[in-house]
N, C-alpha and C positions, 0 to 999 in steps of 0.2 A: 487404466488410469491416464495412461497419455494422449488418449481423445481427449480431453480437455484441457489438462492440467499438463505445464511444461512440455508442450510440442516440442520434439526436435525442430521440426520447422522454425521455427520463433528462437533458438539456441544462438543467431547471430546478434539478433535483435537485442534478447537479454544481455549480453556479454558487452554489446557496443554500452548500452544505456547503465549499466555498475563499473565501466570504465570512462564513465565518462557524466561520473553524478554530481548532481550540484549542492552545494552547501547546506544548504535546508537539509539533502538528503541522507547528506554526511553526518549532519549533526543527530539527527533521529537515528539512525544506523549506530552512531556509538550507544544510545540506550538503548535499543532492541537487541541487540548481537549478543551472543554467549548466552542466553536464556535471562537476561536480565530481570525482567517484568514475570513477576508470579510462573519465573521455570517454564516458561512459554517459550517455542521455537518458532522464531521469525524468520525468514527467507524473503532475501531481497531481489526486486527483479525477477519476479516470479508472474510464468504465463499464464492465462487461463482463457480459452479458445486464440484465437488471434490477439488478445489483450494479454500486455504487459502492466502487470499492479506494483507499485512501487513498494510496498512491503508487503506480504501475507504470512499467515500463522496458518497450517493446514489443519491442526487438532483441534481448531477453535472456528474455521472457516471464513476467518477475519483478514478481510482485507483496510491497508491503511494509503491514502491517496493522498499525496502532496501540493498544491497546485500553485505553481509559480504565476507570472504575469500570463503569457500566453495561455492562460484558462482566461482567460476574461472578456476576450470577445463575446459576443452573442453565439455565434456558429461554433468555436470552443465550448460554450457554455452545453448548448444544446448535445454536442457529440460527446459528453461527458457524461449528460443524462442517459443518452440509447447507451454508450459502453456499462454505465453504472445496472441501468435497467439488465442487458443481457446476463451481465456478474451476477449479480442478484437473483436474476430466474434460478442458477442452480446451487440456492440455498447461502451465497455468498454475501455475509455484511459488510457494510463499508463506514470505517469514519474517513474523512474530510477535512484535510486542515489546508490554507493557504502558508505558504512560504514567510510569508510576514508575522502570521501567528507563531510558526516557529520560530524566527529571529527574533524576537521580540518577547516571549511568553514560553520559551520553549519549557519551564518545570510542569507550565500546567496546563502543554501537552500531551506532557510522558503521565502527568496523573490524570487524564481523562483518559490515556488508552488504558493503564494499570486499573481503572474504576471498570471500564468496560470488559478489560479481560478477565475479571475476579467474576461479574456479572454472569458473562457466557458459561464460566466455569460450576455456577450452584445449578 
């Protein structure tokens, strides 16, 4: 399992990036933690080959990606698609929210991830 998922390698990596998370990710973190969303286990700062995913759910293969300002350049935007693309080859979905969505909309965040994890789940 550790070919892909949670290298030791990447073990500073993770630990730097959930000490050192940003508000956006705080605040989604309080609604996924403790099984909140339909008993669903979320793990934050979770690897998967050399990519660190800002939240994943391993029983559901759901990953959820944050994207602050620095997604917005062109060359950002691009290295976002190959990372998203690699995830995705091994069977890995992704939602996608910007940071402003969450500051701004965060309930009807948490009910499109709740709508998508009920979905994966029939």
């Amino acid at each position: 399992m550790t070919e892909f998922y949670n290298k030791t390698s990447e073990k500073v990596k993770r630990r730097t990036l959930r000490q050192n998370t940003t508000k956006a990710e705080a605040l989604v973190w309080a609604k996924l933690r403790n099984r909140q969303i339909e008993n669903c286990k979320f793990r934050r700062q979770y690897s998967v080959q050399s990519f660190v995913l800002d939240f994943y759910c391993p029983e559901l293969r759901l990953a959820i990606e944050l994207d602050g300002e620095s997604h917005n350049s062109d060359e950002a935007i691009a290295d976002d698609r190959l990372r998203q693309s690699a995830i995705a080859a091994l069977g890995i979905q992704f939602l996608r929210f910007t940071n402003q969505q969450v500051y701004e909309h965060l309930d009807a965040v948490i009910a499109q991830i709740a709508q998508v994890v009920c979905a994966l789940r029939e």
